[in-house]
N, C-alpha and C positions, 0 to 999 in steps of 0.2 A: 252555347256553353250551358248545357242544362244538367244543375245537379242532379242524382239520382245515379243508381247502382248498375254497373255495369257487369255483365258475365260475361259480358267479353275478353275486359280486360281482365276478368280472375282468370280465365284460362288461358291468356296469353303469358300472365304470371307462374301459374302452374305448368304451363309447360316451357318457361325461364329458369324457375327454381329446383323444381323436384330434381332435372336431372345434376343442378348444383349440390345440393346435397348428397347425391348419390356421391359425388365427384369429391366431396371431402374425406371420403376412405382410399378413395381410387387415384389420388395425387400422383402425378408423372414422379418417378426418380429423380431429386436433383433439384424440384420445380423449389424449395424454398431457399436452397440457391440464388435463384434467380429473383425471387421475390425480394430479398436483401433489398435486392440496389435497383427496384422499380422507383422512375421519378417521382418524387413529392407531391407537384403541381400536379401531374395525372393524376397520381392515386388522391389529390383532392378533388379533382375534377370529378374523377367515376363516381365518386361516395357521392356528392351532389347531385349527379345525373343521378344515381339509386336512388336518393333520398326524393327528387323531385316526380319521377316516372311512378315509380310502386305508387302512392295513391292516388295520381292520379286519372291509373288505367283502371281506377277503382269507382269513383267519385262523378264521373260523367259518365250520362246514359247517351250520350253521341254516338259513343264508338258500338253501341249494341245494334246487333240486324235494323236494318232500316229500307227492307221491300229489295224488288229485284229491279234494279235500274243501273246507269252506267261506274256509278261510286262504287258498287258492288265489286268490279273489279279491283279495287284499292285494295280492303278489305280481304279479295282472296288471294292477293298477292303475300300481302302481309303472313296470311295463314301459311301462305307454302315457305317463307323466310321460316315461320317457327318449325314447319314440318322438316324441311332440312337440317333446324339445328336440333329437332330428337335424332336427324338418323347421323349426322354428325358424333352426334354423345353415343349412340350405338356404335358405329363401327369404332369410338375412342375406347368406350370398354370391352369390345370383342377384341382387342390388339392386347400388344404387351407394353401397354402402356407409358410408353415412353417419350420425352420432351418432342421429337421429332414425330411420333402420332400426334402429340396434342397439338401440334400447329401445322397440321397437315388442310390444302386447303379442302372445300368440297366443289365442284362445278366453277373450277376459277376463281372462287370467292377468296379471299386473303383471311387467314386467321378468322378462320369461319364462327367459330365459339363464339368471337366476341362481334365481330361485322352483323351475323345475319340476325341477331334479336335487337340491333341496334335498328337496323334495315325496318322490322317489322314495326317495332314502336316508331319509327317516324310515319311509316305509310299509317299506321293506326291514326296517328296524331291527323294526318291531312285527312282521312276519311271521318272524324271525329269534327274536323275544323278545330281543333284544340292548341291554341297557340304555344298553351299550356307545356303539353305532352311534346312540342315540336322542339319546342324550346330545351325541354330535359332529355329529349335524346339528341340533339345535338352535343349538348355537355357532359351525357352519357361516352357520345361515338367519340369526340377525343380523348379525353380521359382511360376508356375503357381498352380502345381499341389501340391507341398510341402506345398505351401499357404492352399490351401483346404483342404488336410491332416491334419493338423495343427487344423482348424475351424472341421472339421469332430471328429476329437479323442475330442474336447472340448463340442461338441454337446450331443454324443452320451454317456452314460454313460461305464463303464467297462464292458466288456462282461463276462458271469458267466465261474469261473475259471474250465478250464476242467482239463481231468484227466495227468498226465506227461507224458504218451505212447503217447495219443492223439497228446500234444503239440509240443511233438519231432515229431512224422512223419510228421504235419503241419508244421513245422519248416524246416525238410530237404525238403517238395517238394517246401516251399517258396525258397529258398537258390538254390535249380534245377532251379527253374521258370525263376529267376533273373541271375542268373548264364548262362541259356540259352539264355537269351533275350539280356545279354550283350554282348554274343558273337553274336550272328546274330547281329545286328545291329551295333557292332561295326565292322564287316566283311564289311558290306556293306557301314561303313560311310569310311573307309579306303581306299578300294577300288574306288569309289566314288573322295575322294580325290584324292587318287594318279590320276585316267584320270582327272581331274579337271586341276590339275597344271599343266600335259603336256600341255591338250589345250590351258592354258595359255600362258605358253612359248613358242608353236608353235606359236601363234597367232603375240606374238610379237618378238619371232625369225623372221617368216619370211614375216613381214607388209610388207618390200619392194621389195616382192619377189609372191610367188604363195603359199596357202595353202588352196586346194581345193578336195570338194569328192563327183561327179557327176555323171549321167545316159549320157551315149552317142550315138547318133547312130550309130550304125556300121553293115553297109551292112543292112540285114533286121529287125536289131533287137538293142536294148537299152540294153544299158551295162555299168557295173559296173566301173568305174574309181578313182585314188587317184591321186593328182600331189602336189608336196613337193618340194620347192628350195627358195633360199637366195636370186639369182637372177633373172628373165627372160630371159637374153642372156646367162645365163649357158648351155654346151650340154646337151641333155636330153638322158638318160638312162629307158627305158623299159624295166620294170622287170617281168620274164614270172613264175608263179606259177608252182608245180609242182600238183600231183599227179595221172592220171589226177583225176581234180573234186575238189582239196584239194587248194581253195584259200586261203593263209596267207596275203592279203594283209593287215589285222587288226591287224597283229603283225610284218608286215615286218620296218613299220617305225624304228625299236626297232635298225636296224644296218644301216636302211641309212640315219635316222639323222646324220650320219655321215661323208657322202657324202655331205649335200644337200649345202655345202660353195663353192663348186665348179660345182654341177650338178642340174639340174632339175630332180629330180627321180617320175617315174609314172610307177602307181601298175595299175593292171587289174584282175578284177574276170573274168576270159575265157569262153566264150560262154559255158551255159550248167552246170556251176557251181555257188554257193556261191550267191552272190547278182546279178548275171547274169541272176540265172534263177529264182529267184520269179515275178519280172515284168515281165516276156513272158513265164508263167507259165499258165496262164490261154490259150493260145493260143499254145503252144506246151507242155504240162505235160510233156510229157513221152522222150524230149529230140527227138524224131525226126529227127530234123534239124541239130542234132549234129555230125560234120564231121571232120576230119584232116583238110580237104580243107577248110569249112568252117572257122574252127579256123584260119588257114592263110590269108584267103580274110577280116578277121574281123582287124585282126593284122593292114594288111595292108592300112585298110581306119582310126585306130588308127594312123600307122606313119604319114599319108599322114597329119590327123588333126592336128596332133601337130607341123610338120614341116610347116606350114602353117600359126597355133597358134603364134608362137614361132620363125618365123621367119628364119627358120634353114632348111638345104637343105638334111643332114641325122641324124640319132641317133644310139645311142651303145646300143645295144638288150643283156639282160642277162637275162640267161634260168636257172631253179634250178630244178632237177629230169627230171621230163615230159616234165618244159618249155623249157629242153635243146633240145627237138627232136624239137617241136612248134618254139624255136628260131634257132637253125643251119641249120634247111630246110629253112627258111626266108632271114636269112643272106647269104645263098651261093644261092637263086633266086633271091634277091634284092641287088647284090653289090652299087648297084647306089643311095640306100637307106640309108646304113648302113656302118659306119665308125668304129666298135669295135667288135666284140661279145664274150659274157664274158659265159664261162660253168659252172655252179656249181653244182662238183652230176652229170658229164656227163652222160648222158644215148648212149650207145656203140652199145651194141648187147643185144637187148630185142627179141631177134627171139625166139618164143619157148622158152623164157625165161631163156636166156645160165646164164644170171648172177645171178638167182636163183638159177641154180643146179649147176654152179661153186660155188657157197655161202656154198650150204648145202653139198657134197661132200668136202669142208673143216671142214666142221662144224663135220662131223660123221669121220672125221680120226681125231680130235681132241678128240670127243668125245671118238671113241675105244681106242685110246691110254691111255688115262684115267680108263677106263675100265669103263666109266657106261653105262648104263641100256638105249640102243637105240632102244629100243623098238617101242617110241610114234614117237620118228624122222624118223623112217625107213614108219612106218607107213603113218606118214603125210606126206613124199616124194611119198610115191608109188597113194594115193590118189591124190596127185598134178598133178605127171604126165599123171593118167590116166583122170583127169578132171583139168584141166590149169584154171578155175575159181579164181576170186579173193578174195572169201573165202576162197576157198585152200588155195591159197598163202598168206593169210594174217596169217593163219593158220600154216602152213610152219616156216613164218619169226619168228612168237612168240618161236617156239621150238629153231632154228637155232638161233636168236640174245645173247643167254647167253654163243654163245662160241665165239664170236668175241666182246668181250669188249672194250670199249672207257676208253680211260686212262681223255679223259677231259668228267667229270662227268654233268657240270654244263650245263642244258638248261634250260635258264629262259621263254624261249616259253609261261607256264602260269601265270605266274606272267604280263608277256608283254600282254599275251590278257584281262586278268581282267585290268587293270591299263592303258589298251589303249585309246589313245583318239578320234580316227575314229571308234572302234567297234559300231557296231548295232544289230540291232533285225537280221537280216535276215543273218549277220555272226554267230550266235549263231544259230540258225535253222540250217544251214544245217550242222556247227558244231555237234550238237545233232544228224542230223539222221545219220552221219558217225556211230558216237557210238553207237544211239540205234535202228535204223530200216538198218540196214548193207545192208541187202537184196534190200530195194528200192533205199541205192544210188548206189550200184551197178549195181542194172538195169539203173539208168540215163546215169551213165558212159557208160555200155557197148555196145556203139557204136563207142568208141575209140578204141576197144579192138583188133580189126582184125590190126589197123593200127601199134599200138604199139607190135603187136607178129610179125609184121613182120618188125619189124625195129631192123636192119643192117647196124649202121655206116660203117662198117670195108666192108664192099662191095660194097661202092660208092666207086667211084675216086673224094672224093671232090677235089676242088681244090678252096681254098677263096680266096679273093682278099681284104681282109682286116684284120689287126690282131686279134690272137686269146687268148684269157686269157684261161685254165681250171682251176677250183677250186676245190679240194680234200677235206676229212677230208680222214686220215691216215688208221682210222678204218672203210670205207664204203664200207661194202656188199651189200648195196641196190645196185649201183652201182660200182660195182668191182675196186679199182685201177689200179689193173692190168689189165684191161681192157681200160681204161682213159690210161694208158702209153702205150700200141699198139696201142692206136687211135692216138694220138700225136703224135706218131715218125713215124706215115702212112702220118698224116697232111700235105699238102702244103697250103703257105700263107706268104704272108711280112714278119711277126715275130708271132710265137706260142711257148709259155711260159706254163708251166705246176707248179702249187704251190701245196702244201702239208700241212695244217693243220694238224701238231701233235695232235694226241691221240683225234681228232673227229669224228664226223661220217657221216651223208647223211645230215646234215644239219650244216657245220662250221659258219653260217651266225648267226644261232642263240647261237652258243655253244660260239664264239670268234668272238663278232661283230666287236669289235672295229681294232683287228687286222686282219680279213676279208677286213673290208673297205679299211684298208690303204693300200692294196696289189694291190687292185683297182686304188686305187689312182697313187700308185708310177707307174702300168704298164701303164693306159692310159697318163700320162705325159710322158713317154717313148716315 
């Protein structure tokens, strides 16, 4: 919901109004008439939908162009409801203008006049995300269009009675149609809302503080950023995605609103993923430039900017999955940077992918003991090992994940990303091509892939020089526990504390935010 001026919606107005005014000399015979005895509650209805819509198809720059991606089609949906309703008002004043032209429909649309600019300002409103505008042409479309209903059944005489088969199957697809339409549209006005009111609250949780979501540069290339805090002299905590490729920064808010009364918390989509790579998309596709190394020199002119920002001479790096290898290489080169570093979902020993086949060798002595049918798991192992691909393995984990259950069931993950108040277009893209073009994010990713087969916590000598948090979920086979408890008790550092999220799994942040955070909380006060 960002103020500022829209052209859009002035020409969705200009081409609502002009041909209205045309239409005050051009009045049907008879139409004030009928105007008489229009219902009350409607024609207060409509005046409010006007009163609510006009400014504010004015007032938000949402609804203005916003690049070529899949919203786009909302948008020219929208346009062609308005294009109809100019050639609508044409063919009303090429006729001889009479009550039964003016409620003649267009392309099956009912009382077209009033339906298709109703039509348009709601698709406006979802391509906007403006709970606002959804809201006013709903109160619009009764009001306006029930008026006309009303004048139309009065116009038109009784249409000849058909047969009862007839009227029943007409009956059940109307009762589908509406049935349908209430649920889309009330999905989207819900949804809608709910990111509405966060923004809100964000905006004025944090006026005296930072709530911001920018392009930065970092080293050769603009990159995706979030930063979220109550105060500016708060420490700032960097939080490193995981997968690789797999930014959540559009749903991480969902556990560090939690944090943000004491920290400055800042997301980053990591070079080569998420809203990272559409802007240097046109200049590197295929991921190229995408390196371990480079992800650390990227990091590091991020610390360097915010400690600079903000005033502050180091920050607490927290890594989840992948970001744990991206942040505890960082933390143990930069002690002089970095005052905390927090694991979540340590990543240990991905050589050859030890905590995959430690995973599934529990997985098939669970399974035999059981006695079922290992058939597709033996198979999907021996394919892994002989081609280590992240098809395979993603392959693998599907079979494997139904014998190591999570006792805590509940990940609100989609709920937080529909209902988020930072998502955008280019988090839902590459969201999408995870799911449906697997193959092409895999190719972006796989130049991480040599770095991550060969990572071997358990074969450095680290030795940090600042404390260490790990954060567990009980049940996480992506990342072994028992692999996080021989990295820990190998650890040297100040103070390294190891915690355990009962009955979660490779993501406790999102399964048990709120008692995630405070674990945070109570160690770095420590």
């Amino acid at each position: 919901m960002t103020f500022g001026f829209s052209y859009i919606g002035l020409i969705w107005l200009l081409m609502l109004l002009v041909p209205n005014f045309i239409w005050t000399k051009n009045q049907p015979k008879d139409y004030e008439k009928y105007a008489a005895k229009e219902n009350k509650v409607l024609l207060v209805l409509e005046r409010s939908g006007e009163f609510i819509v006009t400014p504010i198809a004015l007032i938000f720059s949402d609804f203005n162009f916003k690049g070529w991606n899949f919203w786009l089609t909302v948008l020219v949906i929208s346009f062609l409801c308005m294009i109809l309703y100019e050639i609508y008002w044409i063919r009303y004043f090429k006729s001889e203008k009479t009550m039964k032209d003016f409620y003649r429909g267009i392309l099956g649309i009912p009382v077209a006049g009033a339906t298709l600019p109703v039509i348009a300002f709601f698709l406006l409103g979802i391509y906007g995300g403006n709970i606002l505008m959804l809201a006013g042409s709903y109160i619009l479309g009764v009001g306006h269009i029930g008026i006309h209903l009303q004048h139309k059944k009065e116009v038109y005489e009784a249409p000849e009675k058909r047969k009862l088969a007839t009227r029943i199957t007409l009956g059940i697809f109307e009762v589908l149609g509406i049935t349908l339409a209430v649920l889309v549209c009330g999905a989207f006005t819900f949804f809608i809302a709910g990111r509405n009111i966060k923004q809100i609250k964000r905006a004025v949780s944090y006026k005296d503080g930072v709530n911001e979501q920018l392009y930065l540069q970092l080293t050769d290339q603009k990159e995706y950023i979030t930063i979220a805090g109550k105060s500016k002299e708060n420490p700032i905590i960097i939080s490193l995605h995981g997968g690789p490729g797999a930014p959540t920064t559009y749903v991480d808010y969902y556990w560090q609103d939690y944090l943000t009364d004491e920290y400055t918390i800042v997301c980053w989509d990591e070079r080569g993923g998420g809203r990272s790579y559409y802007p240097n998309a046109a200049k590197d596709p295929d991921n190229k430039s995408l390196t371990f190394d480079k992800q650390l020199n990227d990091l590091d002119a991020l610390v360097d900017y915010l400690c600079e920002r903000f005033n502050q001479k180091q920050v607490i790096i927290l890594g989840h999955s992948y970001g744990t290898m991206l942040g505890s290489r960082y933390a143990f080169s930069h002690p002089e940077k970095v005052s905390a570093y927090i694991g979540v979902g340590q990543c240990v020993n991905e050589k050859n992918y030890a905590g995959e086949v430690y995973s599934y060798e529990d997985a098939i002595k669970i399974a035999r003991s059981r006695g079922d049918d290992t058939t597709a798991l033996e198979a999907a192992y021996k394919n892994f090992m002989a081609d280590m691909s992240l098809q395979n393995l993603f392959t693998l984990r599907k079979l494997v994940s139904p014998y190591h259950p999570q006792t805590v069931t509940k990940d609100l993950s989609v709920f937080a990303a529909l209902t988020s108040p930072i998502a955008g277009i280019d988090d839902m893209r590459w969201y999408f091509m995870q799911l449906f073009n697997m193959n092409r994010f895999i190719e972006l990713i796989s130049p991480l892939e040599e770095y991550m087969n060969n990572f071997n916590a358990l074969e450095a000598s680290d030795n940090y020089q600042m404390p260490l948090l790990l954060i567990s979920g009980s049940c996480d086979w992506i990342c072994p526990v028992d692999f996080v408890k021989d990295y820990t008790a190998k650890l040297s550092a100040p103070k390294v504390k190891l915690e355990l999220l009962e009955g979660c799994g490779h993501s406790p942040q999102i399964q048990l935010p709120e008692e995630f955070s405070q674990i945070i909380i109570d160690f770095l006060k420590k």
